[in-house]
Each structure stands twice: as C-alpha cells, then as structure tokens.
N, C-alpha and C positions, 0 to 999 in steps of 0.2 A: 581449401581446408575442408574435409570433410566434419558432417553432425551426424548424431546421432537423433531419430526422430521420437516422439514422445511416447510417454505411457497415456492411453486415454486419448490419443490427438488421432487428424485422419490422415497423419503419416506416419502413422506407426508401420513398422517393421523394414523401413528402408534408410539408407543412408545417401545423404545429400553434399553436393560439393558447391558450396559458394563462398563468395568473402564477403557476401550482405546476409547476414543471417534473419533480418528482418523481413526478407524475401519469402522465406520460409515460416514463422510463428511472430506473436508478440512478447513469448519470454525465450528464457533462453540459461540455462542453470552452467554457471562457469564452471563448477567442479566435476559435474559426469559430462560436460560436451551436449547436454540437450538441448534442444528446440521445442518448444512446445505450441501448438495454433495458438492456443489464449492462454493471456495470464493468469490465470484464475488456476485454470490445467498447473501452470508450470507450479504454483505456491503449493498448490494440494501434494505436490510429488516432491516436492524439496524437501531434503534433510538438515535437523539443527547442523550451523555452521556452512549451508548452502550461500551461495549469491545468486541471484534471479537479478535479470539484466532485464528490462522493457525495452525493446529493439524498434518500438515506435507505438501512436497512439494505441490507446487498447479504451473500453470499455469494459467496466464491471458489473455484469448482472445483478451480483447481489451481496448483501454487505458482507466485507473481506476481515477473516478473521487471522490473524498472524499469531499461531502458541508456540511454536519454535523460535530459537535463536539463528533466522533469518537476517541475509543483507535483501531490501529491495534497492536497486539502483537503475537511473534511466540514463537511457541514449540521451545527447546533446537535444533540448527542447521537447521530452516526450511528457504527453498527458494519460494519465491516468484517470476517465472519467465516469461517472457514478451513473448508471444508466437506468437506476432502478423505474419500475412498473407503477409503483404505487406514484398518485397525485400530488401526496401530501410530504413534507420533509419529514422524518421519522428515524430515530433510531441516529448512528454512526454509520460512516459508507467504512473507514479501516478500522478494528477495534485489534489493538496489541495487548495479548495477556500473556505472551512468552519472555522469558527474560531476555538483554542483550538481542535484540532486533533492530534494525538501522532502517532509515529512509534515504535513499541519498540521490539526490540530482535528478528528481522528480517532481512534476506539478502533478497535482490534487486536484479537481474538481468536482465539488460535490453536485453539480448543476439543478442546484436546489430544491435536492430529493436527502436532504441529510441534515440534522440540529449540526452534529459535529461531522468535521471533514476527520479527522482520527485521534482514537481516542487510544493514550497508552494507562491499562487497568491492572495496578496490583503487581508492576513489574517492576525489574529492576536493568542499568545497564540501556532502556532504552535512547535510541539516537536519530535524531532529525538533521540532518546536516544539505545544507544546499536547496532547501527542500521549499516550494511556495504551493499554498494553498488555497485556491479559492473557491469562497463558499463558507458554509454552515453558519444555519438560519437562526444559531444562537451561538455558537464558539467556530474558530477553525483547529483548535485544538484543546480536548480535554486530557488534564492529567488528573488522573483519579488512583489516588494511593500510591501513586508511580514515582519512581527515579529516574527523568529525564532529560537530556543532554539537545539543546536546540544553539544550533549554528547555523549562519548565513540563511537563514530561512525571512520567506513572506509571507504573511498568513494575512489574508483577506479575507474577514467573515465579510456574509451577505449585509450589508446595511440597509438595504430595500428591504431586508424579510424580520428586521428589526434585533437582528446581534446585538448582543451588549456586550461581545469582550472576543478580544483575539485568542486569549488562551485561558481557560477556567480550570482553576484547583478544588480539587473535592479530596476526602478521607476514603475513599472505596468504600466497601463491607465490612474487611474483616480486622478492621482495627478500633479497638478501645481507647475510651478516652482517658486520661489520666488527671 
C-alpha cells in the first residue's frame, strides 16, 4: 500500500510502499493516507474530525495541546511518553480544549515531568476509552469544566510524588456560580 509522506516531516515530497507504516513515522492520519516522522508533526496537521494512529512508541517534547475535534488512537501497546526538558513536574503533558476529542488504546506516561497526565478544559463530547495512564504528580486526569466520557481506562497517578486522586474535578474559568 502506498502513503503519502508528511507536511513538515523529512519525507516529504515522496511516496512510500509498505504494510508497516510504523517503519516510516510515529503518526499516521487515517483520512488523508499520511505518515508523519513524529506525533507531535502529525497532530499539528490534522483536521477537526481526523484520526491520528501512533504506529508505535513516540516521545512528546512538549506539552500536547489538542483544540480540534481529533481521534488519537494507538497501535496494540503503544506509549506515548512525556519527554519534557524541565527537572520539575509542571503544568499537563495532554491539555483538550477542543470539543468531541477521543483518546483511544493508548498509554500515557507522564514520566514524572507532569501534575496531570491530561487534562480535558472547558470541552464537551470529550472521550477516554481503552486509555491507561501513568503518572501525574498530583491527578492522572483532570476534568476542568469538561464533559467527559471515561471507559476501560487505568489511570495510575504517581504515588511516590505524592498524588492525591486519580481523577480531579474543577469549574474551569468561565463559569458562574449560582
């Protein structure tokens, strides 16, 4: 089966024939036939209502912001792991502020550079399904003002880095109280 190679990747402008597409990139967009080197590439290029496939482990430079109504979904055991720079855990490694966004049959690891492993903000429609998470040094997931749908999921905060909750609910910003 031939891909198409990515926008921004260092196989752009040719086309490739395999049946491992993980040979080629770590995403991989079901609806245009792309491959992209890193995931990171592939999310930045996907359009609301894309699928992005992890076609095996990847590494995330820096924290992954998701504002479209994206699928992410993994290959059978693939990790998605938080590789940031800084010493300290800080911030969310996923933060979802797009509506109808899914996570599906992907592991998380924050590798204890993250408070939360993903955080869905002010959305609606969002979906965790299949989905284990390990890590975040105080939740493995926050829902903050969100409407979110969690199935067959693991969520392992760090309890060496002193977590107090597998999932924490908060009001977001832009809501009043009544």
């Amino acid at each position: 089966k031939s891909y198409n190679s990515g926008e921004g990747s260092v196989l752009k402008g040719y086309t490739y024939y395999t049946s491992d597409v993980s040979k080629l990139g770590e995403g991989y967009n079901e609806k245009t036939n792309t491959v992209y080197e890193d995931i990171e590439d592939a999310i930045a290029q996907a359009q609301a209502g894309d699928t992005i496939v992890l076609t095996k482990n990847a590494e995330g430079e820096t924290p992954i912001i998701l504002d479209k109504s994206i699928t992410i979904k993994g290959e059978e055991n693939v990790t998605l792991t938080y590789k940031a720079n800084n010493q300290s855990a800080e911030g969310t490694f996923i933060t979802v502020t797009g509506d109808d966004v899914a996570l599906q049959d992907i592991i998380i690891d924050t590798n204890g550079k993250a408070k939360h492993g993903v955080q869905f903000y002010e959305t609606t429609g969002g979906k965790l399904d299949g989905v284990t998470i390990n890590g975040g040094t105080f939740t493995s997931v926050l829902v903050n003002g969100a409407e979110v749908t969690l199935t067959d999921c693991t969520l392992n905060p760090d309890a060496d880095a002193g977590a107090y909750a597998n999932i924490e609910y908060a009001k977001g910003d832009g809501f009043t109280e009544n």
